[in-house]
C-alpha positions in Angstrom: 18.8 26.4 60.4 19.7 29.8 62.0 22.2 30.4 59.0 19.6 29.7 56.4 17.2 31.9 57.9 19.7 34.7 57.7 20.1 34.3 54.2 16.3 33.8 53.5 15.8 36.8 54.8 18.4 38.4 53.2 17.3 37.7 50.0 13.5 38.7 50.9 15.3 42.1 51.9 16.4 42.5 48.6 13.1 41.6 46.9 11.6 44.3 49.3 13.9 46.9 47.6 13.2 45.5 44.5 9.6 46.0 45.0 9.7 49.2 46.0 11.8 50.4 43.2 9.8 49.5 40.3 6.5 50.1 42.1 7.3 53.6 42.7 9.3 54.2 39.2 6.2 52.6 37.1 3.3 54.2 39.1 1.3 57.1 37.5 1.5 60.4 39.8 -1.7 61.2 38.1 -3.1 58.1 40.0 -1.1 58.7 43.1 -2.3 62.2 42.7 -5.7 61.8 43.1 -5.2 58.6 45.6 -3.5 61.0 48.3 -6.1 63.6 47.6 -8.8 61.0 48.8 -6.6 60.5 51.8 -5.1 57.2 50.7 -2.4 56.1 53.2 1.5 56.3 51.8 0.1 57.9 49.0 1.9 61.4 49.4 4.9 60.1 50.3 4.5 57.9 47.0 4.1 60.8 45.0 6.8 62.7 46.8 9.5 60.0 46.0 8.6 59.8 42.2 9.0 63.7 42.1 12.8 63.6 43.5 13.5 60.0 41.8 17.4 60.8 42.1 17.4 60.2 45.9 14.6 57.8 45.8 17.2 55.8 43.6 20.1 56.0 45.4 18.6 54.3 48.5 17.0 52.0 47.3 20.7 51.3 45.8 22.6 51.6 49.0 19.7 48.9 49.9 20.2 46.5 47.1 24.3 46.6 47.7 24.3 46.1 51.2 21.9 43.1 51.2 24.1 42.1 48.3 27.6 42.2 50.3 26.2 40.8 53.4 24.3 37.8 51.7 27.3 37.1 49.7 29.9 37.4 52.4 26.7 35.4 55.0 26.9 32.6 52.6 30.4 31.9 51.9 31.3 32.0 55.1 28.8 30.6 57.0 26.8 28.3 54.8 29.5 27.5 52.4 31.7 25.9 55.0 29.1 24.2 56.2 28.1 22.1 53.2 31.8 21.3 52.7 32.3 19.8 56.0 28.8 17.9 54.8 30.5 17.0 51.6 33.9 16.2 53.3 32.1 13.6 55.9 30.7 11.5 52.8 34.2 11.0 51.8 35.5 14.0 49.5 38.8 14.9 49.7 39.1 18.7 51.7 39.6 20.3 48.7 37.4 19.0 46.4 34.0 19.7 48.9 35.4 22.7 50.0 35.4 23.9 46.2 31.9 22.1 45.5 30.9 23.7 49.1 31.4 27.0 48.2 29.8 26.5 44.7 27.1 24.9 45.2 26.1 27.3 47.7 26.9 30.3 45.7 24.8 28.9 42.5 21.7 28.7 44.9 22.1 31.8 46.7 22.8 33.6 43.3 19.2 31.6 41.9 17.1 32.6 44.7 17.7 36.4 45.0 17.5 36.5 41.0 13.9 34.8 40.7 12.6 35.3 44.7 14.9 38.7 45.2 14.4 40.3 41.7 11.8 38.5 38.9 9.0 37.9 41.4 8.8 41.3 43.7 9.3 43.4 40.5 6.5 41.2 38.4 4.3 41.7 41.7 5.3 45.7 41.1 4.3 46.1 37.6 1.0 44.3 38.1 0.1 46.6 41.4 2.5 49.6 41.1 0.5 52.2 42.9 -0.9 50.4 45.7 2.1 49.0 45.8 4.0 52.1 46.0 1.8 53.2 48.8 2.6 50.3 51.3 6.6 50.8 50.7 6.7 54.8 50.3 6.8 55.4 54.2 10.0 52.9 54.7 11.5 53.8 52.1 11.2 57.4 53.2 12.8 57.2 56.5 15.4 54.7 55.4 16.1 57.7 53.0 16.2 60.4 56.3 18.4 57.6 57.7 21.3 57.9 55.2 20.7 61.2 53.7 24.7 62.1 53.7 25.3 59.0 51.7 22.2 59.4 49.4 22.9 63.1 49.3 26.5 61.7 48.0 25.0 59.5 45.4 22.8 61.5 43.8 25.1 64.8 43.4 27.7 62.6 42.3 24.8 61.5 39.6 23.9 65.0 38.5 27.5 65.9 38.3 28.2 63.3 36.1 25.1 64.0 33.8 26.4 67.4 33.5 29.6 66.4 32.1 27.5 64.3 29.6 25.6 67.2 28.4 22.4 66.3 29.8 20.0 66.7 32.5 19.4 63.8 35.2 15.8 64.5 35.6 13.9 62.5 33.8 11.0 63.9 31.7 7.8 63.3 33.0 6.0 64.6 30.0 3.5 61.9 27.9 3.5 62.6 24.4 0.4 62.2 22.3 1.7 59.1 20.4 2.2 57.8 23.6 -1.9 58.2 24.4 -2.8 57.0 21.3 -0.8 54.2 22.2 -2.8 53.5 25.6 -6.2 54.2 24.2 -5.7 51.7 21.5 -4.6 49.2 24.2 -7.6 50.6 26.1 -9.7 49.3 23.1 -8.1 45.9 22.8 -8.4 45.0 26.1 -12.2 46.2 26.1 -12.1 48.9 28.7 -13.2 51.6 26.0 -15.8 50.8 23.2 -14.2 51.4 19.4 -16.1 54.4 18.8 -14.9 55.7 22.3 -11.3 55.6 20.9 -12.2 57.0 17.2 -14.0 59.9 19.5 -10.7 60.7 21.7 -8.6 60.3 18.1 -10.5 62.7 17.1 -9.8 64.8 20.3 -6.5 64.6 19.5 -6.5 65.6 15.7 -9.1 69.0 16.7 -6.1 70.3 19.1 -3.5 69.9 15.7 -5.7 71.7 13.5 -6.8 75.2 12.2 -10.2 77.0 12.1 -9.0 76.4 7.8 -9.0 72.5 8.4 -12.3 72.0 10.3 -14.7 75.2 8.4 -17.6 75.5 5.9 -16.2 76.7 3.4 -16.7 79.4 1.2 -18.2 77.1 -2.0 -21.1 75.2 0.3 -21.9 78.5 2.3 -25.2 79.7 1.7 -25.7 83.5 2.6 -28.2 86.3 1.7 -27.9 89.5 0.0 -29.0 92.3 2.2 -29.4 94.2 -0.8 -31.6 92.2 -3.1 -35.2 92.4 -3.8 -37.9 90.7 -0.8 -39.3 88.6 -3.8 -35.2 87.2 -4.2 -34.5 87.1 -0.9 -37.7 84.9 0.1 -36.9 82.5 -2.7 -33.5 82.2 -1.2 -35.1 81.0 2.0 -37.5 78.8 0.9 -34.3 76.4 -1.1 -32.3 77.0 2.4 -30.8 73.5 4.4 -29.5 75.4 7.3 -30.7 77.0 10.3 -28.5 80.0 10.6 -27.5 82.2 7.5 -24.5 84.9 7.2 -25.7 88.2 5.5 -24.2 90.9 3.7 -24.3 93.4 1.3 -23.0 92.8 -2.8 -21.2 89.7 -2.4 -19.2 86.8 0.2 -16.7 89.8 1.3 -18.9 92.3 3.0 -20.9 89.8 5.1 -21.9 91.5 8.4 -23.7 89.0 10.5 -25.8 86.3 10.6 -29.8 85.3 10.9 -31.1 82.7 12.5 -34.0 81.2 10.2 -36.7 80.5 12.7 -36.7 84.2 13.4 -37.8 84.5 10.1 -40.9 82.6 10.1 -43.5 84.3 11.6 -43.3 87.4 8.6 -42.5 84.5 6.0 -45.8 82.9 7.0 -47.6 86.2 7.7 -46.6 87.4 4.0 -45.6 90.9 6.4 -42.4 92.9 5.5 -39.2 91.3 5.8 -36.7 93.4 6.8 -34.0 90.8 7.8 -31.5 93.8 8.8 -34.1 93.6 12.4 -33.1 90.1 13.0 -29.8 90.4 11.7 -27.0 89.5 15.4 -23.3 90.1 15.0 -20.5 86.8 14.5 -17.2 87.3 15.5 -14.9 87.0 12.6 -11.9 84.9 13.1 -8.7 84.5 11.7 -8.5 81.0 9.2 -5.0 80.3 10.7 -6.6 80.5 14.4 -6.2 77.4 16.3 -9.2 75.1 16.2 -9.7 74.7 20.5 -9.2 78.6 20.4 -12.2 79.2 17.9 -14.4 76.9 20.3 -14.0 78.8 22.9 -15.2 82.0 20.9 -18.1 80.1 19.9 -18.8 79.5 23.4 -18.9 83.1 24.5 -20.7 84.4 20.8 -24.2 86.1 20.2 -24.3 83.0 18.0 -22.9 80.1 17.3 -21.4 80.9 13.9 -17.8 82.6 13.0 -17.0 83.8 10.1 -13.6 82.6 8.5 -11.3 85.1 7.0 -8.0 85.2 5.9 -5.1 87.4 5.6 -6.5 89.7 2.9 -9.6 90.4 4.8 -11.4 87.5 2.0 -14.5 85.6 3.5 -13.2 81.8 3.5 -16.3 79.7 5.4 -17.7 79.4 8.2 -17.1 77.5 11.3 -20.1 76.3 13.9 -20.5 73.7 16.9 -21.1 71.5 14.4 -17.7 71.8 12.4 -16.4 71.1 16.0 -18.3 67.6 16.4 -17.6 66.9 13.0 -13.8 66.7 13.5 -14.3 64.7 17.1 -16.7 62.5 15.8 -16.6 62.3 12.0 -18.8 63.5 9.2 -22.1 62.9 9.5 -24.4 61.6 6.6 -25.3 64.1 4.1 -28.5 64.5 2.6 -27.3 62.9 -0.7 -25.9 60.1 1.4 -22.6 60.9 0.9 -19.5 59.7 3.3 -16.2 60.7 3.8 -14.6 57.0 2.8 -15.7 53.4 2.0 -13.8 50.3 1.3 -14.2 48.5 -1.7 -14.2 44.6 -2.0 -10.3 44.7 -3.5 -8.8 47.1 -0.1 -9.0 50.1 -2.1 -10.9 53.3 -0.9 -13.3 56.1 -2.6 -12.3 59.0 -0.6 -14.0 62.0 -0.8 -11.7 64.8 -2.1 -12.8 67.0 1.3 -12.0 64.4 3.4 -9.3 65.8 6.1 -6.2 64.8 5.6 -5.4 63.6 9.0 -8.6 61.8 9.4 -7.7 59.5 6.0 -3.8 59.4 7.4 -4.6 57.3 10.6 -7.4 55.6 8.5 -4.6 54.3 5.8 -1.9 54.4 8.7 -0.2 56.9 5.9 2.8 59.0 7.9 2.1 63.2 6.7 5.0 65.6 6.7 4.5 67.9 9.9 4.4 71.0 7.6 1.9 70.4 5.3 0.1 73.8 3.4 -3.3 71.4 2.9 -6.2 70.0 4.9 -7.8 67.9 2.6 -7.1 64.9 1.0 -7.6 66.7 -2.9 -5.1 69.1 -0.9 -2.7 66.4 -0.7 -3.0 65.3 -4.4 -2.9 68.8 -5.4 0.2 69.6 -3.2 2.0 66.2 -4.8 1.2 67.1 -8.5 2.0 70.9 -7.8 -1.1 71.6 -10.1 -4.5 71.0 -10.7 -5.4 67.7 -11.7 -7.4 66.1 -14.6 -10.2 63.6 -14.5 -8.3 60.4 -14.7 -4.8 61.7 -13.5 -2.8 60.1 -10.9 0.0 60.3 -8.3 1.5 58.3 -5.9 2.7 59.4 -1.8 3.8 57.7 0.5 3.1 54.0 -0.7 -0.3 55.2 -1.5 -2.1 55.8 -5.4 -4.2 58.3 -5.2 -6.4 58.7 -8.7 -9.0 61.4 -9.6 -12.0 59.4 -10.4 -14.7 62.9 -10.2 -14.4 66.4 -10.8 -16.7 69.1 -9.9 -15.8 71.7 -11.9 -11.8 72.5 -11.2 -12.6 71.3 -7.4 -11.6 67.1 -7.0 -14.9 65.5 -5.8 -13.7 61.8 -5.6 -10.5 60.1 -5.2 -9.9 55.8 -5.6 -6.5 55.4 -3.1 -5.0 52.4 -3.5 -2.0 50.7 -1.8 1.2 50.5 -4.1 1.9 47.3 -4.1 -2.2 46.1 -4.6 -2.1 49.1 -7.8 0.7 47.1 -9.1 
């Protein structure tokens, strides 16, 4: 009984390593992070073993092959010999139960640390890695002090023969964005976030990718005032206005020089007083159309107003960009007055995009793959940038597996596209 209890507990000790390994390896140091900050027990030593995993590794190694030798010397000797004198008193010739003897015991002792030793500790880890991670960081720790010159050994021996490779031992502890987008959608599957939670931190993602160009009003839809027309033009202008704040200038787009804000206009509107617009008139930063979109929030933040205007290289007025623009590439286009949307399915899987839809939204709504240079924003960008031209009512072209068909024109600008798969067009 006294052998079998050696081995059993050899073969637990090996399951402890085991469990410690992959608990520590898998857990999150953002979670371990904030569990030693609330004063979590273990949980700084946790942290402070996934930070230097190359020693953390090679103990728990030195663990594993020393539990390993001993259980496999343990049992061939000890319990091995045993069963065959077992085997040998119900009438087996010596060699024949000294070579079932020694088999039989190694095929069980070789089960158990596989499923007891290995499967189940590291199943147990995955499922509870950080609380986990906690309870074994302290042992592991001074079992690490212990045999520092062999662990020391280990690990530079490791490094050393990284560096021959080429390569770095460290790992990288870095988390892509795929790799969030990938957790978020399992997020949404399993239920802990709501679908429109996960369309919202998409959306996140896409604003930090994009340029003050992809996310503005632009120049076409921005209504503005001319400082330097009549009071009878100007207040005609205002009565046909939708928005609530107004760039102005003098002559043209080009020489706008700052904004109004509408409901300062009432009160002489009403009154049928003077309105001298140039008294109400408060300065918007001008911005750069190549300026990153998270950058041009925060100069919203800190503006007279909440309005930039766009520019580009040449000094040309491009758009405008507001809080709004913002909330519109985190949380999709809103409803316009006409009623119009970004993109709607049709009965037959096709779509009716909307040519100044943004090209990123309508790539992870198709699950189409975009070239990481790209010189457009918008999906008409994208037909445009395919056909190298401007396109004709009724022309089409097809990108990456997709069919994209001008179906409206406004003018020279592409109003309406029908994008249909390849194989469905067919």
């Amino acid at each position: 009984m006294i052998d079998l209890a050696v081995a059993g507990f050899l073969i637990l000790l090996n399951g402890l390593f085991s469990l410690s390994e992959l608990a520590i390896v898998s857990s999150r140091r953002v979670r371990l992070k904030a569990m030693a900050d609330a004063g979590r027990r273990g949980a700084a030593a946790a942290l402070a073993l996934s930070e230097d995993p190359g020693r953390f590794l090679s103990t728990v190694q030195i663990g594993i092959t020393l539990v390993g030798i001993l259980a496999g010397a343990f049992s061939g000797a000890a319990l091995g010999q045993q069963l065959s004198a077992v085997l040998a008193g119900w009438g087996l010739s010596a060699s024949l139960s000294e070579t079932l003897g020694f088999g039989v015991v190694i095929v069980a002792i070789t089960y158990l640390s596989v499923v007891v030793g290995e499967l189940v500790p590291k199943t147990i880890a995955l499922r509870h890695a950080e609380t986990i991670a906690c309870l074994t960081a302290g042992p592991m720790s001074l079992l690490s002090r212990v045999g520092s010159p062999v662990v020391w050994l280990l690990d530079a021996s490791t490094k050393l023969i990284f560096r021959l490779l080429g390569s770095r031992a460290e790992d990288s502890a870095g988390v892509t964005e795929d790799e969030i987008r990938t957790v978020v959608a399992e997020a949404q599957t399993a239920g802990a976030i709501e679908e429109h939670e996960q369309d919202m931190i998409a959306g996140v993602l896409r604003l930090g990718d994009r340029t003050v160009r992809a996310i503005m009003t632009p120049r076409t839809e921005v209504e503005w005032i001319d400082l330097d027309g009549g009071e009878a033009d100007i207040r005609a202008r205002l009565r046909g206005v939708h928005h609530s704040r107004l760039p102005v200038g003098h002559g043209g787009p080009d020489a706008l020089t700052g904004v109004v804000a509408v409901r300062d206009l009432m009160e002489p509107l009403l009154s049928g007083g003077p309105l001298d617009l140039t008294r109400y008139r408060r300065d918007a930063p001008s911005i750069p159309d190549t300026l990153d979109a998270l950058v041009a929030l925060d100069i919203l933040r800190r503006a007279e107003v909440p309005m930039a205007l766009v520019h580009d290289e040449y000094g040309h007025f491009e758009g405008v960009v507001t809080p709004a623009d913002i909330l519109d590439a985190i949380a999709g286009a809103f409803h316009s007055d006409e009623g119009e949307t970004e993109a709607v399915q049709r009965e037959d899987g096709s779509w009716l995009v909307a040519g100044w839809m943004p090209v990123d939204e309508m790539a992870d709504l198709l699950s189409l793959k975009l070239p990481d240079r790209r010189a457009y924003d918008t999906a008409a960008g994208l037909v445009i940038s395919e056909m190298r031209r401007l396109p004709a009512l009724g022309e089409a072209v097809e990108a990456a597996g997709w069919r994209f068909e001008v179906v409206d024109m406004d003018g020279r600008r592409i109003d309406k596209l029908l994008v249909s798969r390849m194989d469905r067009a067919a």
